[in-house]
TORMI-268551 format. One record per atom (N, C-alpha, C): residue in one letter; atom name; y, z, x. Coordinates in nm, 3 decimals. Atoms other than C-alpha are relative to their C-alpha. Example, Ala and Ser with C-alpha at 12.3 -4.5 7.8 and 13.67 -1.06 7.14 Angstrom:
<nodes>
NODE aa at      py      pz      px
NODE  A  N  -0.119   0.000   0.089
NODE  A CA  -0.450   0.780   1.230
NODE  A  C   0.120   0.000   0.090
NODE  S  N  -0.119  -0.006  -0.082
NODE  S CA  -0.106   0.714   1.367
NODE  S  C   0.109   0.073  -0.077
</nodes>
This chain:
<nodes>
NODE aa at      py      pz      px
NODE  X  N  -0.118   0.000   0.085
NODE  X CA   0.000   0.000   0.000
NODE  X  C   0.124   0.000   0.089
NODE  X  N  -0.100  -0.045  -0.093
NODE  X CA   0.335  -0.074   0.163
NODE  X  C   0.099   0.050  -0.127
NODE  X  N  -0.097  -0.083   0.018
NODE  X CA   0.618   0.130   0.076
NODE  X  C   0.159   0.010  -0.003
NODE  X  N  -0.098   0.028  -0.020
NODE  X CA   0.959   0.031   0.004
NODE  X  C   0.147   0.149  -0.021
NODE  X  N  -0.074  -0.109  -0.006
NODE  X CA   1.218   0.286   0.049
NODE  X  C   0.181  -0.045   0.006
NODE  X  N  -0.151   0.064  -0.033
NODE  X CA   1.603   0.227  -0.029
NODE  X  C   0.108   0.150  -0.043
NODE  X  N  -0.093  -0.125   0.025
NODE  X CA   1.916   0.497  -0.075
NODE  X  C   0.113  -0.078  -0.088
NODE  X  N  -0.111   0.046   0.081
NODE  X CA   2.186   0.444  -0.324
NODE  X  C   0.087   0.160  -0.011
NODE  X  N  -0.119  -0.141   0.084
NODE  X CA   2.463   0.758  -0.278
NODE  X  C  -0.121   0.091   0.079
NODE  X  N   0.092  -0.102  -0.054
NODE  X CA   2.248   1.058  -0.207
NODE  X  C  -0.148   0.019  -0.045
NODE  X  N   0.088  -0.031   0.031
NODE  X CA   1.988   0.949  -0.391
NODE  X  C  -0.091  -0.145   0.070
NODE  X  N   0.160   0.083  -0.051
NODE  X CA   1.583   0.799  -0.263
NODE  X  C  -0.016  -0.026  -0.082
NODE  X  N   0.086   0.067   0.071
NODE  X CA   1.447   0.533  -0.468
NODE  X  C  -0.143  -0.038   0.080
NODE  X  N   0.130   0.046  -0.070
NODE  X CA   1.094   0.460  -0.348
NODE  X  C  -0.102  -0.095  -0.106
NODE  X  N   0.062   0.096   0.098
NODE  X CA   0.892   0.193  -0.477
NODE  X  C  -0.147  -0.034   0.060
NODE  X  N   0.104   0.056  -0.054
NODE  X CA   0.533   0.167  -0.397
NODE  X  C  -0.043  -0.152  -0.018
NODE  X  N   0.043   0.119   0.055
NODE  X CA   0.370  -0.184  -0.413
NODE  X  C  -0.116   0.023   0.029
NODE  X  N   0.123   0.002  -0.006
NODE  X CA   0.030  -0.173  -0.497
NODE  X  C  -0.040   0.146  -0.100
NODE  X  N   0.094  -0.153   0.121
NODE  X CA  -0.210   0.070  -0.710
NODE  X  C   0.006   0.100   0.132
NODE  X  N   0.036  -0.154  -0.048
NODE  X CA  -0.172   0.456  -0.597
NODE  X  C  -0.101   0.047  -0.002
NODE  X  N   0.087  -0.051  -0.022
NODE  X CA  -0.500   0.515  -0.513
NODE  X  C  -0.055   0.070   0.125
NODE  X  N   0.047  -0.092  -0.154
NODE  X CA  -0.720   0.756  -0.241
NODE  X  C   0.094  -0.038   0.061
NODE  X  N  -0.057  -0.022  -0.117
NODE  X CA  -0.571   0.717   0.099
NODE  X  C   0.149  -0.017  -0.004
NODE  X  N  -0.133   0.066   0.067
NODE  X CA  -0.276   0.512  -0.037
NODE  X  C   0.111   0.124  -0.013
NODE  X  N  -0.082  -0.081   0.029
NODE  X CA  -0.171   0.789  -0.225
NODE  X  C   0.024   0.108   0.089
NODE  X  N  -0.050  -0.109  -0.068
NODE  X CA  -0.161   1.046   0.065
NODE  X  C   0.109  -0.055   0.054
NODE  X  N  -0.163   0.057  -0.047
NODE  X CA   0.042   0.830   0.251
NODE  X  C   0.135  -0.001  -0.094
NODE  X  N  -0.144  -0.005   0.084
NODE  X CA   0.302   0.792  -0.036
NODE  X  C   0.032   0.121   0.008
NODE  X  N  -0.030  -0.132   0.030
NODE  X CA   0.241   1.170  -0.071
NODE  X  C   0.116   0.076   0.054
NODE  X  N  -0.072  -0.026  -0.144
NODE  X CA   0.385   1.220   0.283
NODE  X  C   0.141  -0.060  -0.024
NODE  X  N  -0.173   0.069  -0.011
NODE  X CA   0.687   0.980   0.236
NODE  X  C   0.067   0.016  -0.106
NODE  X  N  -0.088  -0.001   0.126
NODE  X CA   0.789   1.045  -0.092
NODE  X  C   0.079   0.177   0.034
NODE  X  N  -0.043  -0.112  -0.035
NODE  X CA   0.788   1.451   0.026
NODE  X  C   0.104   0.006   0.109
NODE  X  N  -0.074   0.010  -0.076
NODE  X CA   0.968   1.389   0.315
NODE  X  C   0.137  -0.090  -0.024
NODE  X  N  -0.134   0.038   0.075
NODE  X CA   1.240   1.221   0.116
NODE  X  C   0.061   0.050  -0.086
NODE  X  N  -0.071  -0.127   0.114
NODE  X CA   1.282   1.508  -0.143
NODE  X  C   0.048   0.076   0.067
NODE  X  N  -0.093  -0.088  -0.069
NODE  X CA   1.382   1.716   0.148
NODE  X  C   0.084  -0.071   0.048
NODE  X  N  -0.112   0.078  -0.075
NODE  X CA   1.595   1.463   0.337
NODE  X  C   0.154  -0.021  -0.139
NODE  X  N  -0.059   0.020   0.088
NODE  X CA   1.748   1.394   0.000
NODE  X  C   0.042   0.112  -0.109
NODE  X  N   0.006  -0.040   0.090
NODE  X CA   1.770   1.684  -0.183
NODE  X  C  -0.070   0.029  -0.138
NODE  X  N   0.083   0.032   0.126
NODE  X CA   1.507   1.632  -0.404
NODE  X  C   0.036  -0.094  -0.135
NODE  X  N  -0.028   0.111   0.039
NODE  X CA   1.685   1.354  -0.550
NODE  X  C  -0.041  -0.114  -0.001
NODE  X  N   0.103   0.098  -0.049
NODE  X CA   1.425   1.096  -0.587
NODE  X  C  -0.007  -0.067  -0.123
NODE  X  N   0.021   0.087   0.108
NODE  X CA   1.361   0.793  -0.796
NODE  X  C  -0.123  -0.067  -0.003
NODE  X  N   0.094   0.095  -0.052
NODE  X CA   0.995   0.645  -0.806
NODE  X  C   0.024  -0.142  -0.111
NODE  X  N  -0.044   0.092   0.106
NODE  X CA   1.046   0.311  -0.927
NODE  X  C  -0.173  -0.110   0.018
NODE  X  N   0.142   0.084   0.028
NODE  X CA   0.667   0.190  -1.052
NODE  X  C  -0.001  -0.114  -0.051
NODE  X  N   0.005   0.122   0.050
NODE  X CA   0.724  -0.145  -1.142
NODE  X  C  -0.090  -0.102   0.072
NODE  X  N   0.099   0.081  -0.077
NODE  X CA   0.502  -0.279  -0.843
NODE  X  C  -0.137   0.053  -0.006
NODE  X  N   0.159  -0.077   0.012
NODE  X CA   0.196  -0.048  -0.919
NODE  X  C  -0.024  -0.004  -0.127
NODE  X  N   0.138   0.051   0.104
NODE  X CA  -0.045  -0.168  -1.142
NODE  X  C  -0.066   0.105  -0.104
NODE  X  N   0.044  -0.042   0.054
NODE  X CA  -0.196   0.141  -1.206
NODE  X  C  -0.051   0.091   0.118
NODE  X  N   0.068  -0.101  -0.085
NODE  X CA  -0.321   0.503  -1.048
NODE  X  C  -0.118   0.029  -0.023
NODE  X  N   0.114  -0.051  -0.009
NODE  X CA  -0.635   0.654  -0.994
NODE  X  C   0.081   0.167  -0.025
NODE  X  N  -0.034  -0.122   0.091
NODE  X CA  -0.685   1.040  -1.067
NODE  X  C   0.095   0.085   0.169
NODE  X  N  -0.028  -0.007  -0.142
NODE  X CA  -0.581   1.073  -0.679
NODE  X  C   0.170  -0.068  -0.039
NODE  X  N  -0.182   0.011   0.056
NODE  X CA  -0.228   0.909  -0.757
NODE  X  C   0.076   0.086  -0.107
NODE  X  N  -0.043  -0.076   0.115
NODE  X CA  -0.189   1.118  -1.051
NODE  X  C   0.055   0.117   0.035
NODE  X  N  -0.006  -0.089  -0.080
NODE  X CA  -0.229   1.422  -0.849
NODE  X  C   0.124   0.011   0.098
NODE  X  N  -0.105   0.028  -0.129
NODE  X CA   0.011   1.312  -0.585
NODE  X  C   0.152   0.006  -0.080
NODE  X  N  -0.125   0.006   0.046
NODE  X CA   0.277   1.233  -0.855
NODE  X  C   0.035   0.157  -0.101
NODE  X  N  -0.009  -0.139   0.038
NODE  X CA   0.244   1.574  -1.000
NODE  X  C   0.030   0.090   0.068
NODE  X  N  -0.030  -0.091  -0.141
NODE  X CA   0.278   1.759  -0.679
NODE  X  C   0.149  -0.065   0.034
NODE  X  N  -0.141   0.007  -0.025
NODE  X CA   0.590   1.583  -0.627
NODE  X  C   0.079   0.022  -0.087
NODE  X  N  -0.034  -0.039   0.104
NODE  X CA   0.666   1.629  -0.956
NODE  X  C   0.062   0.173  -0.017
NODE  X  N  -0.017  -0.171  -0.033
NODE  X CA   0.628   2.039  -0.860
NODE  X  C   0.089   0.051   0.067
NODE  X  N  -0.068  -0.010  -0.134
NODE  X CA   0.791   2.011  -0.541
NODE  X  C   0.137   0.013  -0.074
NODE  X  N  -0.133   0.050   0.017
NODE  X CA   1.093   1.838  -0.695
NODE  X  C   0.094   0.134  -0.117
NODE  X  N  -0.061  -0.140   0.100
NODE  X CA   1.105   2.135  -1.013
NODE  X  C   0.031   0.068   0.129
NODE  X  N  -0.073  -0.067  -0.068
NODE  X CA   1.126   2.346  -0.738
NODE  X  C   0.083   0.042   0.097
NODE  X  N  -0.136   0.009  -0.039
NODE  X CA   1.426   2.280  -0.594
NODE  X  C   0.110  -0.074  -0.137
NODE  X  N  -0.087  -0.011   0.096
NODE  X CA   1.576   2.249  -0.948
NODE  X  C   0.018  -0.129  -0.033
NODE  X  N  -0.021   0.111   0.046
NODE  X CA   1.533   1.891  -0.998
NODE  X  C  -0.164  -0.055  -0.072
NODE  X  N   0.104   0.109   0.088
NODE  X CA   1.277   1.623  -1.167
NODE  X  C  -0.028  -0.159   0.054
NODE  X  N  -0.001   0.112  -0.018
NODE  X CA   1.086   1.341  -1.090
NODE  X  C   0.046  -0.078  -0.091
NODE  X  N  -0.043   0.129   0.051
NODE  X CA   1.257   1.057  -1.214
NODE  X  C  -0.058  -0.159   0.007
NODE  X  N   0.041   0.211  -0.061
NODE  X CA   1.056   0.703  -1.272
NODE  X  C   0.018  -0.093  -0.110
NODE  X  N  -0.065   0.110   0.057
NODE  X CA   1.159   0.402  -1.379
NODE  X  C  -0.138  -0.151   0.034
NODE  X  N   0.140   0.118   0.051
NODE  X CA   0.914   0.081  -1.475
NODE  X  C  -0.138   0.015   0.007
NODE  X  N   0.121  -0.095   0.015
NODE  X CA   0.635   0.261  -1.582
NODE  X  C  -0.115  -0.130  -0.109
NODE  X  N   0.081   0.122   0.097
NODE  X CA   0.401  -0.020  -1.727
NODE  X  C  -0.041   0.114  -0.110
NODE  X  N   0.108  -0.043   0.092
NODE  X CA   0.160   0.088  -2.025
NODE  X  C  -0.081   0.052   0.036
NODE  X  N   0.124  -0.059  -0.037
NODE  X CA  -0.114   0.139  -1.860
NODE  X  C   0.012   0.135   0.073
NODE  X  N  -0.071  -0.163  -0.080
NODE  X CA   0.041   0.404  -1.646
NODE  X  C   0.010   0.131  -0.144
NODE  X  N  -0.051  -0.101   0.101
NODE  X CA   0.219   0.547  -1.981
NODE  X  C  -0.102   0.035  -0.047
NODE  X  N   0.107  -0.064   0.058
NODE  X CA  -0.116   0.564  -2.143
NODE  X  C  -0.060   0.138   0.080
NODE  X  N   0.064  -0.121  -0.028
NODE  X CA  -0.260   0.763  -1.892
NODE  X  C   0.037   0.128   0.012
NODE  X  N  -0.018  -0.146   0.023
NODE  X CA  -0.011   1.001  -1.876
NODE  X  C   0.016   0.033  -0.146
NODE  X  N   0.015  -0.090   0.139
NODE  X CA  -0.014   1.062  -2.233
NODE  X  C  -0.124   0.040  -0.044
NODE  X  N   0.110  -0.013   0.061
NODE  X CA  -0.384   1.074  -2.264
NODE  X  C  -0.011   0.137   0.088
NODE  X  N   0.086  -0.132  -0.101
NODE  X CA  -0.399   1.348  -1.993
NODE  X  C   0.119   0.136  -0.002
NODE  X  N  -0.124  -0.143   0.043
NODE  X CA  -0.103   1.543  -2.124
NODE  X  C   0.135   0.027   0.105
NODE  X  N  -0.142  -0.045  -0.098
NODE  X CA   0.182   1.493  -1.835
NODE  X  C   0.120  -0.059   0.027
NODE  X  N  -0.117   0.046   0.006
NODE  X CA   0.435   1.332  -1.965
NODE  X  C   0.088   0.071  -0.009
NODE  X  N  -0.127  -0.064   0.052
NODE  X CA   0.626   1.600  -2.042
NODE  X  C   0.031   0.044   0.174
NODE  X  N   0.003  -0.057  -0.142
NODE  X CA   0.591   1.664  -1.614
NODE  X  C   0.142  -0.096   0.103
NODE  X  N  -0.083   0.148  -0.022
NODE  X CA   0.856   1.323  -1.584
NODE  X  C   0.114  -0.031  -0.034
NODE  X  N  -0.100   0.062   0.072
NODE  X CA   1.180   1.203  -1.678
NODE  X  C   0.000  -0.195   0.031
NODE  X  N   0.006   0.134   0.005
NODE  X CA   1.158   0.832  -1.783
NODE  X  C   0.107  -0.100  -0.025
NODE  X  N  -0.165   0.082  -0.011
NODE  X CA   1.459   0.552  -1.738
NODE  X  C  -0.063  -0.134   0.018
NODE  X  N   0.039   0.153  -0.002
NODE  X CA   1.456   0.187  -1.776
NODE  X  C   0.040  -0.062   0.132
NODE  X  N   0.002   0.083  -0.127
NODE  X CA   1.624   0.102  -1.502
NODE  X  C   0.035   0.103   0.147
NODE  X  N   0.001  -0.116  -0.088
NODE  X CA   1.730   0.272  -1.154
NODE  X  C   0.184   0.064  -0.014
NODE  X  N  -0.116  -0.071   0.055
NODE  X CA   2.075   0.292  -1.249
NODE  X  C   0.027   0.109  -0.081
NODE  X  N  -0.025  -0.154   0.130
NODE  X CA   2.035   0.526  -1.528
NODE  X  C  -0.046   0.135   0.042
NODE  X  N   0.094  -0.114  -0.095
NODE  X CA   1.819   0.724  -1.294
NODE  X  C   0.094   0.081   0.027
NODE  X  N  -0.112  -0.072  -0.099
NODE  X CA   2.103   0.755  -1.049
NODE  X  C   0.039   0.083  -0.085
NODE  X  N  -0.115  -0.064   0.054
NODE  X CA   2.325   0.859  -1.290
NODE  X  C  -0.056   0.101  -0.023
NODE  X  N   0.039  -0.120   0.065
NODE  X CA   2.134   1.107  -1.436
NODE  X  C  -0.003   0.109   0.067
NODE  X  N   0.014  -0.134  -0.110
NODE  X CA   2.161   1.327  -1.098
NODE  X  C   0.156   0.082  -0.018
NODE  X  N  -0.154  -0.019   0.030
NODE  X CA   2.584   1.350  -1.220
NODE  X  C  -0.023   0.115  -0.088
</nodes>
């Protein structure tokens, strides 16, 4: 999976390309964490290039999800296909997310 990483203001957008699965997802694990501290925990994942997680991506986006509550913020993602949305509603963790159409609205939402 490569890993696109861009800054807008003080805030990390990160965009994986490719499905968040095993190994994949540690690596994102690593760079997405190490951008909630660099950033404040101001982070945007923007899933529009991933297809779809395994229970191993799920995990990973929940832990950052944790991380990010605790330092008083929220993951924020933006182009969340269906298949994604299904699974987090079938497994109960949507309410773990804040969801935005695009990355703009994201940003803003850190104001």
């Amino acid at each position: 999976m490569e890993i696109e990483e861009s800054r807008q203001g003080a805030v990390v957008v990160i965009t994986p390309m490719g499905p968040m699965v095993s190994d994949d997802a540690d690596v994102f694990a690593q760079r997405a964490s190490n951008s909630a501290n660099e950033s404040l925990g101001r982070v945007v994942v923007d899933a529009s290039q991933m297809p779809y997680v395994d229970s191993r991506g799920l995990e990973v986006l929940l832990d950052l999800a944790s991380q990010l509550t605790g330092m008083g913020r929220s993951l924020k993602l933006i182009g969340i296909n269906d298949t994604i949305r299904e699974v987090f509603d079938l497994t109960d963790i949507t309410d773990m997310f804040e969801f935005f159409a695009d990355a703009t609205s994201a940003i803003r939402s850190f104001v």
